[in-house]
C-alpha positions in Angstrom: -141.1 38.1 -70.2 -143.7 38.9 -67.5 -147.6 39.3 -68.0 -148.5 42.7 -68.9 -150.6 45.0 -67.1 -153.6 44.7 -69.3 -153.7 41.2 -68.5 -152.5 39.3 -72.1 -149.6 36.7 -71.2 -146.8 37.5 -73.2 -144.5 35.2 -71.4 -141.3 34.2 -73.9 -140.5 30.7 -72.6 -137.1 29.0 -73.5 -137.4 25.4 -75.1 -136.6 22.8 -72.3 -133.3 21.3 -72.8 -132.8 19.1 -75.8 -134.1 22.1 -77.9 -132.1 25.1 -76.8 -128.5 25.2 -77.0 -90.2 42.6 -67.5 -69.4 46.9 -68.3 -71.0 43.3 -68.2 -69.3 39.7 -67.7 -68.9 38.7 -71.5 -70.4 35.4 -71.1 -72.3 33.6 -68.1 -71.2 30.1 -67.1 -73.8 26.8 -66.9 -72.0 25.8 -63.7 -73.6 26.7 -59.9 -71.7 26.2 -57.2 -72.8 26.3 -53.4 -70.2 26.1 -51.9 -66.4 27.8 -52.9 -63.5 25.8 -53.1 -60.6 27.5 -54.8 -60.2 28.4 -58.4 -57.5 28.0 -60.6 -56.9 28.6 -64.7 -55.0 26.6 -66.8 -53.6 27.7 -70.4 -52.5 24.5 -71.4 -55.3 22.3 -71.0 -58.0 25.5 -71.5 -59.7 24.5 -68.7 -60.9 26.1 -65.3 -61.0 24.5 -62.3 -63.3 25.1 -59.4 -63.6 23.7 -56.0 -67.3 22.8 -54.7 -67.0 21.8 -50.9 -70.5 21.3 -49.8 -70.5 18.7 -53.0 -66.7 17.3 -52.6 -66.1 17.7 -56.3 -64.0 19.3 -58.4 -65.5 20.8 -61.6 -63.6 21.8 -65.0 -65.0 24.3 -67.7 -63.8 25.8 -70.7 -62.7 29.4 -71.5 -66.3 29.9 -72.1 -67.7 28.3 -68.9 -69.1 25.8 -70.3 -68.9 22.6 -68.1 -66.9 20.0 -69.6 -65.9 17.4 -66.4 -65.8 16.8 -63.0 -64.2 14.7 -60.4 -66.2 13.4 -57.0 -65.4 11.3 -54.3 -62.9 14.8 -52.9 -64.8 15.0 -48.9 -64.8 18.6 -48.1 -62.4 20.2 -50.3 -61.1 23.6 -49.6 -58.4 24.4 -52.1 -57.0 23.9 -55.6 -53.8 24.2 -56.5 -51.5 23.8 -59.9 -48.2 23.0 -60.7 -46.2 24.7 -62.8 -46.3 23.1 -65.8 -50.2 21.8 -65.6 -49.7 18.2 -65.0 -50.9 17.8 -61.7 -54.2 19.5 -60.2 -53.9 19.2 -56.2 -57.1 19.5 -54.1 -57.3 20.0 -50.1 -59.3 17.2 -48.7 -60.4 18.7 -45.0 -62.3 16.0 -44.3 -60.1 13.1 -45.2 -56.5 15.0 -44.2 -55.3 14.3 -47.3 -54.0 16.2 -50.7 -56.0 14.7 -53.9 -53.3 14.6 -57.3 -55.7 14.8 -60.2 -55.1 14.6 -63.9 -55.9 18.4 -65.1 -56.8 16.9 -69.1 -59.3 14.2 -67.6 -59.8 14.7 -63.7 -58.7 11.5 -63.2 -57.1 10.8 -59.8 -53.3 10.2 -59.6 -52.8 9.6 -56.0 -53.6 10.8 -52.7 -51.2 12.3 -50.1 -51.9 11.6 -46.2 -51.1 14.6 -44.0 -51.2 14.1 -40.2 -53.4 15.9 -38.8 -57.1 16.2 -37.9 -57.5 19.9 -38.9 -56.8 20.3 -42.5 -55.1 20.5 -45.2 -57.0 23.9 -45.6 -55.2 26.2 -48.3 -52.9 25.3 -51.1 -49.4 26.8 -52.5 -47.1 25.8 -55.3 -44.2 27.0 -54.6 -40.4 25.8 -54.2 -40.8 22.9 -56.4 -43.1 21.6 -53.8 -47.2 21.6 -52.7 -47.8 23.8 -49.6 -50.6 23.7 -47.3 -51.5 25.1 -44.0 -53.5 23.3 -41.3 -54.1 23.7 -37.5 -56.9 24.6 -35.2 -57.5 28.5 -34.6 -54.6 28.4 -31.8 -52.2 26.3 -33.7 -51.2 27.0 -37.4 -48.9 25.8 -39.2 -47.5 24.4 -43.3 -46.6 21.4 -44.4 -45.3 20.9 -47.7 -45.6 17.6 -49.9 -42.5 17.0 -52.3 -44.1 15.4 -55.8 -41.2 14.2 -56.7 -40.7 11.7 -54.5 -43.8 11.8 -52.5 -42.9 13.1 -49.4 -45.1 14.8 -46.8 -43.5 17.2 -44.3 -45.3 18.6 -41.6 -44.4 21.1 -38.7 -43.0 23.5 -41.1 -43.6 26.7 -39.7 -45.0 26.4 -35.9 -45.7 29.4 -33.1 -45.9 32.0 -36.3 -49.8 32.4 -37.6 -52.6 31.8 -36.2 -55.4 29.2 -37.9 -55.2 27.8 -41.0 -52.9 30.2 -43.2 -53.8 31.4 -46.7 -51.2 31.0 -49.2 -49.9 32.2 -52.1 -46.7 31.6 -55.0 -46.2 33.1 -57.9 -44.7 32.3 -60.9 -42.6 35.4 -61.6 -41.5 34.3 -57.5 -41.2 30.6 -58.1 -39.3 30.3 -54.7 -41.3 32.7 -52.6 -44.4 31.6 -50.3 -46.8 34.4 -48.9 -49.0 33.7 -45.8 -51.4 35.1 -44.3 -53.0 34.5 -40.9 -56.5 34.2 -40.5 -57.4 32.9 -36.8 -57.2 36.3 -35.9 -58.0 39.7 -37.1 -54.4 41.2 -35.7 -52.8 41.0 -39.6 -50.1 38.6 -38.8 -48.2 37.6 -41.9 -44.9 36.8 -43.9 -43.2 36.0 -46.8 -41.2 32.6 -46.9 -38.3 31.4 -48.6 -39.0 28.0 -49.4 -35.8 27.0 -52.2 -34.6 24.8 -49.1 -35.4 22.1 -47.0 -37.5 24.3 -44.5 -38.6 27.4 -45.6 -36.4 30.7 -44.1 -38.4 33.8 -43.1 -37.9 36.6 -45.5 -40.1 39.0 -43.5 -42.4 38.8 -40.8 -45.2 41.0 -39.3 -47.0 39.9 -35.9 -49.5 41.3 -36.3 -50.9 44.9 -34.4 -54.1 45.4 -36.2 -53.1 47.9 -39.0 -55.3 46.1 -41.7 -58.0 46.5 -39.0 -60.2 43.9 -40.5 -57.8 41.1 -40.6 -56.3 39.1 -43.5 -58.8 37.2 -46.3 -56.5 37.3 -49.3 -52.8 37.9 -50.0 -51.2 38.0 -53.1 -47.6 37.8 -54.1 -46.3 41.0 -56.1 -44.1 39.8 -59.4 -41.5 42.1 -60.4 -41.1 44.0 -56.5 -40.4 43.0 -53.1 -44.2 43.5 -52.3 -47.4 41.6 -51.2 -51.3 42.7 -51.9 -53.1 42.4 -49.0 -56.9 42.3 -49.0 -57.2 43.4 -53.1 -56.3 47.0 -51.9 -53.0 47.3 -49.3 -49.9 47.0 -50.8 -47.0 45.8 -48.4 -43.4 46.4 -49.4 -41.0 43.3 -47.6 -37.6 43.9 -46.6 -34.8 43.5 -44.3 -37.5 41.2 -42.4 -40.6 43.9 -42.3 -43.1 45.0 -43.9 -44.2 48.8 -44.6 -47.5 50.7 -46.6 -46.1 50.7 -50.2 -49.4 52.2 -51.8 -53.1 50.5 -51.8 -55.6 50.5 -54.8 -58.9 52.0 -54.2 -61.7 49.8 -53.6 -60.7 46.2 -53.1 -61.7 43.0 -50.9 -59.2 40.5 -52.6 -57.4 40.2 -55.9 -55.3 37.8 -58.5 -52.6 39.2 -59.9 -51.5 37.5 -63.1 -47.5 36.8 -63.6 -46.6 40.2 -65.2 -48.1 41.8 -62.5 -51.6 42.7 -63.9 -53.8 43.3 -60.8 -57.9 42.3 -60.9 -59.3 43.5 -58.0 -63.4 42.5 -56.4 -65.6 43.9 -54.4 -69.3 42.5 -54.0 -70.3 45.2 -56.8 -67.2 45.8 -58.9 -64.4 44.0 -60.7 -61.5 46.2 -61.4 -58.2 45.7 -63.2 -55.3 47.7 -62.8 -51.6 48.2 -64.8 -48.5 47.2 -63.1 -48.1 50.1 -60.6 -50.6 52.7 -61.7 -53.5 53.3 -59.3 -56.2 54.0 -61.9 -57.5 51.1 -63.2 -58.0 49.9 -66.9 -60.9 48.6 -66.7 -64.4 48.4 -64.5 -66.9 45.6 -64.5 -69.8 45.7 -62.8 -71.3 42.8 -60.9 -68.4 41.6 -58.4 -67.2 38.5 -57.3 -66.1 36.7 -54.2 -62.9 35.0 -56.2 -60.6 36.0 -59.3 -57.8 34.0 -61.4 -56.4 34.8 -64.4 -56.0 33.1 -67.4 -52.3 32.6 -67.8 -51.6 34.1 -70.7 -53.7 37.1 -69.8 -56.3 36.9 -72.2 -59.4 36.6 -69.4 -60.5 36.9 -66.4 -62.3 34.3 -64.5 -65.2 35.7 -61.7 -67.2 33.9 -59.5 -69.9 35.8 -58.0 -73.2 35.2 -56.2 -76.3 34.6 -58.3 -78.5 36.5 -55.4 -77.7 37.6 -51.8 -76.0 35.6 -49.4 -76.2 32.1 -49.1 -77.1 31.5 -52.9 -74.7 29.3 -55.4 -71.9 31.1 -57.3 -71.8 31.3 -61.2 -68.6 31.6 -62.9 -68.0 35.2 -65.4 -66.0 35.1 -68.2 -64.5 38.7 -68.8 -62.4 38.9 -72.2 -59.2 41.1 -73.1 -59.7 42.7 -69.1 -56.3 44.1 -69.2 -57.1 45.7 -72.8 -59.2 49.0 -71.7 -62.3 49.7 -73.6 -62.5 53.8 -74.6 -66.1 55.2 -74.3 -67.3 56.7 -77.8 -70.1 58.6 -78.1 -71.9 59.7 -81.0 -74.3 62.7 -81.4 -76.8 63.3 -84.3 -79.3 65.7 -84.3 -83.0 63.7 -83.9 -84.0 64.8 -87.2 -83.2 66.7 -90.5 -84.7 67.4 -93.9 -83.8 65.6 -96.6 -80.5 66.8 -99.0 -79.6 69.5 -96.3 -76.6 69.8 -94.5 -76.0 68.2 -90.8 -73.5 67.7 -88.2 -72.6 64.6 -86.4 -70.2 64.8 -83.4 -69.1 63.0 -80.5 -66.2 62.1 -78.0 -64.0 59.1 -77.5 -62.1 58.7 -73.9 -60.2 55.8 -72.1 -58.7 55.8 -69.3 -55.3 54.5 -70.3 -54.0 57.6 -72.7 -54.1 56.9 -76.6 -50.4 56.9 -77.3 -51.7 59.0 -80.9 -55.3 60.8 -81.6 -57.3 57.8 -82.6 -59.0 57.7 -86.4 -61.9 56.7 -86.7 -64.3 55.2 -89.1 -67.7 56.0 -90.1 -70.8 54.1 -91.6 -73.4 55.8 -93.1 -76.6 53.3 -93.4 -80.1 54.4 -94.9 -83.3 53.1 -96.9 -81.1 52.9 -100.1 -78.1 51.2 -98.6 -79.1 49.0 -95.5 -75.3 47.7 -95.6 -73.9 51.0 -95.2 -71.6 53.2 -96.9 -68.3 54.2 -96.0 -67.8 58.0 -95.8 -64.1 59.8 -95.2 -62.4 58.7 -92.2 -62.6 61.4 -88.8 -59.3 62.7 -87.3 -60.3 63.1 -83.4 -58.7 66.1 -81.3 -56.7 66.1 -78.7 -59.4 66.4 -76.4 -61.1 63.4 -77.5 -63.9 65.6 -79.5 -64.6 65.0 -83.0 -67.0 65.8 -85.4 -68.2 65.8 -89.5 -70.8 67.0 -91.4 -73.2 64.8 -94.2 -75.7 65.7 -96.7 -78.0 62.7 -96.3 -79.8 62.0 -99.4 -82.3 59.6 -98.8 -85.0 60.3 -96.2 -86.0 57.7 -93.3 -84.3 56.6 -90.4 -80.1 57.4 -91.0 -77.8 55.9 -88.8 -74.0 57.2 -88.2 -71.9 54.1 -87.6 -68.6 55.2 -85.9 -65.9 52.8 -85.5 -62.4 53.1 -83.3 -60.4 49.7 -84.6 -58.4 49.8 -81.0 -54.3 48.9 -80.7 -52.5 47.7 -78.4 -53.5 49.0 -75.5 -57.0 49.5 -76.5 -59.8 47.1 -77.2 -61.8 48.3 -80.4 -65.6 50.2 -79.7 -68.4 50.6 -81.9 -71.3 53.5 -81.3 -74.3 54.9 -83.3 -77.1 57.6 -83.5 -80.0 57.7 -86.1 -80.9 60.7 -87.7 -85.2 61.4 -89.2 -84.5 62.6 -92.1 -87.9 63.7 -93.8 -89.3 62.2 -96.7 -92.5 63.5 -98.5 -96.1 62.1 -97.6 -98.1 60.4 -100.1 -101.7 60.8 -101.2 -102.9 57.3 -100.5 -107.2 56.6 -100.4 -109.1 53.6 -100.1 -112.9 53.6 -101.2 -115.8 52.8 -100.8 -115.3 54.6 -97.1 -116.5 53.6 -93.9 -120.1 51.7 -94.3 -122.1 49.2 -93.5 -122.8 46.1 -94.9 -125.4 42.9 -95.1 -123.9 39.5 -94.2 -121.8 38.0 -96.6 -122.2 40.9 -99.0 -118.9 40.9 -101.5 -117.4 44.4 -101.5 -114.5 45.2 -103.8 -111.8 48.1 -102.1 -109.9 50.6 -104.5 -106.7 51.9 -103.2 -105.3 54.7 -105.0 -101.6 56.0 -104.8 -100.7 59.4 -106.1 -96.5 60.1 -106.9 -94.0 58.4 -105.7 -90.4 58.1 -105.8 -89.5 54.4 -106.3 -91.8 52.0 -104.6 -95.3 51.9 -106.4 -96.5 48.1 -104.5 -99.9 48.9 -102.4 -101.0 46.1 -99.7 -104.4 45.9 -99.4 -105.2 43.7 -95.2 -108.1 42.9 -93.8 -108.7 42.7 -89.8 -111.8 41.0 -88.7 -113.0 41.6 -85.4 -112.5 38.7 -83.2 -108.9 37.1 -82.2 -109.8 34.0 -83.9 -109.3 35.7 -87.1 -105.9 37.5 -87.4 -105.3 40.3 -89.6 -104.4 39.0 -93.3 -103.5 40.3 -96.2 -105.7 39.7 -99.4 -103.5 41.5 -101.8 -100.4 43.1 -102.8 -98.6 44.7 -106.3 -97.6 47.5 -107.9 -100.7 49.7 -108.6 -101.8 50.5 -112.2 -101.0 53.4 -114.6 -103.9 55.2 -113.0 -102.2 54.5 -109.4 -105.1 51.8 -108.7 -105.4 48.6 -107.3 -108.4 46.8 -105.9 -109.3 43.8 -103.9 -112.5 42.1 -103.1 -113.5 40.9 -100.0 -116.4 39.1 -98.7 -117.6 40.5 -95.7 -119.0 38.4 -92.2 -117.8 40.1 -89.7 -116.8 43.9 -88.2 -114.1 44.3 -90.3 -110.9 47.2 -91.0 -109.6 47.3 -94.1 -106.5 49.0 -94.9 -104.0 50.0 -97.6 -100.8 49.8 -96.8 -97.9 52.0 -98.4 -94.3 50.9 -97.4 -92.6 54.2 -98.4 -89.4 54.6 -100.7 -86.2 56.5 -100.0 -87.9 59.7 -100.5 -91.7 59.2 -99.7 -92.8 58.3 -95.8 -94.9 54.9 -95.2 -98.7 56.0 -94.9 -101.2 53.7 -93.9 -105.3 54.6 -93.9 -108.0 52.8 -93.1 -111.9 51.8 -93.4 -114.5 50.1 -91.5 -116.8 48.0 -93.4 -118.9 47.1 -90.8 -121.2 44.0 -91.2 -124.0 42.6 -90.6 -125.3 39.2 -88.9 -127.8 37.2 -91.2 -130.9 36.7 -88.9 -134.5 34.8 -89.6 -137.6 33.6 -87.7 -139.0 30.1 -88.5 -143.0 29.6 -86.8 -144.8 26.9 -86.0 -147.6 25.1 -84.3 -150.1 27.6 -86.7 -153.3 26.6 -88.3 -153.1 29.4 -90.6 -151.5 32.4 -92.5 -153.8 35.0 -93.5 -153.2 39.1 -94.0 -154.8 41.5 -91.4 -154.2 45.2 -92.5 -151.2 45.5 -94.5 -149.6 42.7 -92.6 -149.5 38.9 -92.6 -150.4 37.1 -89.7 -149.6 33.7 -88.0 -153.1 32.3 -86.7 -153.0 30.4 -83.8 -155.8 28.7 -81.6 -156.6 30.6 -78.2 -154.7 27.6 -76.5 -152.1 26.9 -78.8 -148.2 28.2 -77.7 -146.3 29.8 -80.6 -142.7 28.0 -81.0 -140.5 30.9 -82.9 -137.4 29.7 -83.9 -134.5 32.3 -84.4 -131.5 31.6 -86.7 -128.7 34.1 -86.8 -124.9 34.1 -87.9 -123.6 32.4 -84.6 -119.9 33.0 -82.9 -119.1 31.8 -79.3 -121.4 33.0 -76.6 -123.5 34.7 -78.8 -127.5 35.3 -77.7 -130.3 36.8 -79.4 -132.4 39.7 -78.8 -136.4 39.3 -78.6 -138.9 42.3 -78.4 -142.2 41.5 -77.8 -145.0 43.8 -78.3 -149.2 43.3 -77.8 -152.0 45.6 -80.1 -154.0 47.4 -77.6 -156.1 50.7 -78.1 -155.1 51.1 -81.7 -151.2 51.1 -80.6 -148.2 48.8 -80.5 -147.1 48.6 -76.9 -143.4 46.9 -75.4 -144.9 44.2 -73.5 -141.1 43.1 -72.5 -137.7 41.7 -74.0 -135.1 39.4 -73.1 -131.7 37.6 -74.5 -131.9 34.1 -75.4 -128.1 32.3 -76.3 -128.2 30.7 -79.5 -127.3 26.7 -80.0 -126.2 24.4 -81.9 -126.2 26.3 -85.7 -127.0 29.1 -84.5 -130.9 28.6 -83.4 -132.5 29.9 -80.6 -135.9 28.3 -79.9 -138.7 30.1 -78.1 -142.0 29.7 -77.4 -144.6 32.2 -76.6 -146.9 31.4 -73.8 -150.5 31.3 -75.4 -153.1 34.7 -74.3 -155.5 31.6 -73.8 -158.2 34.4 -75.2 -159.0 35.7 -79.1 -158.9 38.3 -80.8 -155.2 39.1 -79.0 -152.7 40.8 -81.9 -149.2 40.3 -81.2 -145.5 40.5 -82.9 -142.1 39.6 -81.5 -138.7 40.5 -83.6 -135.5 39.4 -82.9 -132.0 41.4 -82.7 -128.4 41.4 -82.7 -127.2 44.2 -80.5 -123.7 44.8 -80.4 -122.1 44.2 -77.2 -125.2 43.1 -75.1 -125.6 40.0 -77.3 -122.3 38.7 -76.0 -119.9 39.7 -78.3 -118.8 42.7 -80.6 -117.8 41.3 -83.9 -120.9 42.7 -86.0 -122.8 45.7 -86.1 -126.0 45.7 -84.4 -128.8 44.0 -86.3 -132.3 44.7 -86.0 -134.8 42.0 -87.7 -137.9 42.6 -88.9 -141.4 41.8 -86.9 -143.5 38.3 -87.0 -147.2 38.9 -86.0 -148.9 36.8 -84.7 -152.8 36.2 -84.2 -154.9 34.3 -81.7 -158.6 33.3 -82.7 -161.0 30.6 -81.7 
């Protein structure tokens, strides 16, 4: 505080220290993979194999993609490969020239083959009884073929035809058929190979004039037709040593096709699968991928696709039953209705691969009363795919419509909802004594009274204190008495909201209300250093010597932070004048020393009363609290 104008010293002097205190894949795999290196399923073993150059391993995961083994020690491999009858994984080496033979069940190696030639083996074909792979610099490719039988590599099996190192592909439903496709160029150059002999015979041949404009990235054997997929979307028919347009599939940057001619088809955004010969596909999964394989018996669909943009690892997708398509159903309730009248609940199912019959479907009717659900009458859908029913709901709340297609054959099964507000009554619900305020620590019992219900007569009585170091509690809970009653007393130190608390029944809402019992802090003033006590007026007085210092020492309820108010006021003229005030933090228990500088002259009347003030004394948990006035005296 600062001296006055009239000259009396009414300086308020803290205590020196010492004294003062944010269509899917169906599952997501737990392998990354920088760098791709082929991918192959296998149904006997239920493992998938993928090919990680950058790391020269070999990884294995099951149908889930969850990583079960890996093999190392495979220098810059750039292909897998699997025979027919999953006993033998092969894997390109580039780096060491040679074809790794792994064990499929443990990744153990077998044996290694030796191909001669400094530039490859780069892709890998079963086909012919035998292990293909193409090799060569960008002027020069060409296949050799390894013969596991007896272990024999050929090279120079197909010179002055491709360019680079070939992409190949066999196919089961083919099992003497090779594809290739050039890729040291973008002029389309490709064939399909007859490999049942010693040295494979050209079935048909195309060298190349730039039709596919962009050049050849993935080629796929067609089972069941004299066809190849080029690129996921151009389909090739082969004949009489040619090829010729035979159709294309929209959308498309490679594919797998499985080995009764189902085709999966990527893009960097979509996965789509498509029926044997029909251009529309089945299904359509968003998310991409940059390689495909089948499971062999059909059953998923293995994706590996970027986790970011380009240059980030690949993740392996698991996408179940992708050759099953999945109809759309849609279900339409109105957003709300009144209780025991009359509503309509429609919808639509579609797929694009024709119901061979108007589906049946199921419905599930789940409310308040029966959170399991109850089955109502099956629903006959139209020929257009619309459908609809009407319901008398009963019970009020939230209703939910649960409306099942079981699927069939061709269909996967599909399950969609709507909710339905159906009104329920509100309750007459008070909670007394009302808002008011309260000395610290007072005890205060709360009434909460409930009026008619349908079922549910249990009341909660909570209690929220202000300050997140006290979380909202409850004090009490039961069924209310004959009168509706119930009560709960609470002992009151801070700010605090009490509420009662009605969960609602099948027919009545949930109502909630709410009082503030706000509270108090406790506050005293110790003095010392006086000679005396003695009443002037109608008040008592601390008597102090002209020279002595008053030490007032302030208790109050404390809390973190917390500080004390002080008003200090001087007698002059007859009238109590604001000499000046200031904030004070409070220690250790909650005392806040303070000494008042001494007038050094008599006759001076004084007083000084100390405050909580809600929100300027550093916090907001109790309601502001004004204390009462110390007066003090100074004599001779």
């Amino acid at each position: 505080m600062r001296r006055s104008a009239l000259g009396v010293l009414a300086l308020l002097v803290a205590v020196p220290t010492g004294l003062v205190s944010t269509a899917q894949p169906a599952s997501a795999a737990t392998v990354s993979v920088p760098s791709l290196a082929g991918l192959v399923a296998d149904d006997v073993h239920g493992r998938v194999f993928i090919g990680n150059r950058d790391t020269g391993t070999v990884l294995a995961t099951d149908y889930s993609g969850n990583l079960v083994d890996s093999a190392a020690g495979i220098d810059g491999v750039t292909d897998l490969a699997l025979s027919p009858d999953s006993q033998v994984l092969y894997a390109a080496s580039w780096t060491t020239h040679k074809v790794v033979a792994l064990d499929p069940a443990t990744l153990d190696e077998i044996t290694r083959y030796t191909t001669a030639t400094t530039h490859g083996p780069r892709h890998l074909a079963f086909a012919g009884g035998k292990v293909w792979f193409s090799y060569g610099d960008q002027w020069s490719g060409n296949l050799g073929s390894i013969n596991p039988g007896t272990g024999a590599v050929t090279m120079n099996q197909y010179p002055n035809r491709v360019w680079g190192q070939a992409i190949l592909d066999g196919a089961s439903g083919k099992p003497d058929s090779l594809a290739v496709g050039e890729t040291g160029l973008s002029t389309d150059s490709m064939a399909v190979l007859d490999v049942s002999g010693a040295a494979p015979v050209e079935t048909a041949f195309h060298g190349g004039n730039y039709t596919l404009n962009d050049g050849i990235g993935d080629i796929d054997l067609v089972p069941g037709a004299a066809q190849v997929l080029v690129n996921g979307k151009e389909k090739q028919a082969y004949s009489d040593g040619g090829f010729t347009a035979a159709g294309a599939y929209a959308g498309g940057d490679q594919a797998d096709i499985s080995a009764t001619g189902l085709v999966a088809t990527a893009t960097d955004s979509q996965v789509k699968v498509f029926k044997p010969g029909v251009p529309v596909p089945v299904n359509t999964f968003s998310g991409g991928a940059d390689a495909l394989a089948w499971a062999p018996d059909e059953s998923k669909l293995f994706v590996l696709t970027r986790t970011g943009g380009y240059g980030t690892p690949y993740a392996l997708g698991v996408l179940d039953a992708p050759a099953v398509a999945k109809p759309t159903l849609t279900v339409t309730a109105p957003s709300s209705s009144p209780r025991a009248q009359q509503l309509t609940v429609s919808g639509t199912i579609a797929s694009a691969v024709p119901f061979a019959a108007d589906p049946t479907l199921t419905v599930l009717r789940k409310d308040l009363e029966h959170p399991s659900g109850t089955a109502l009458p099956d629903v006959q859908v139209a020929p257009d795919g619309s459908w609809s029913f009407p319901d008398t709901p009963t019970v009020g709340g939230s209703v939910t419509y649960v409306v099942s297609y079981a699927g069939d054959a061709d269909h996967q099964s599909v399950t969609s909802q709507d909710s339905v507000a159906v009104s329920r009554t509100t309750p007459s619900l008070t909670l007394k004594p009302g808002t008011a305020t309260y000395t610290y620590g007072k005890q205060v019992t709360f009434t909460a009274h409930l009026g008619t219900t349908y079922q549910n007569r249990t009341v909660q009585i909570w209690v929220d204190p202000a300050g997140s170091d006290r979380p909202r509690t409850l004090v009490r809970s039961g069924v209310v008495n004959s009168n509706g009653d119930i009560a709960a007393t609470v002992t009151l130190s801070r700010n605090t909201a009490v509420s009662a608390v009605y969960a609602g029944d099948a027919r009545i809402a949930p109502r909630t209300v709410s009082v503030a019992a706000n509270t108090k802090v406790r506050i005293s003033v110790a003095v010392t250093r006086q000679y005396k006590t003695a009443a002037i007026g109608s008040h008592r007085y601390y008597w102090f010597h002209k020279a002595t210092s008053p030490l007032l020492t302030t208790s109050m309820t404390p809390y973190p932070g917390r500080q004390v108010r002080m008003d200090f006021q001087v007698h002059v003229n007859g009238t109590w004048q604001n000499a000046d005030s200031a904030y004070f933090e409070l220690g250790a228990g909650g005392k806040a020393p303070v000494v008042i500088e001494t007038p050094n002259r008599v006759g001076i009347k004084a007083r000084v009363r100390s405050s909580y003030i809600r929100g300027t004394s550093g916090d907001s948990v109790n309601t502001t609290t004004v204390g009462g006035w110390t007066y003090l005296y100074w004599t001779r």
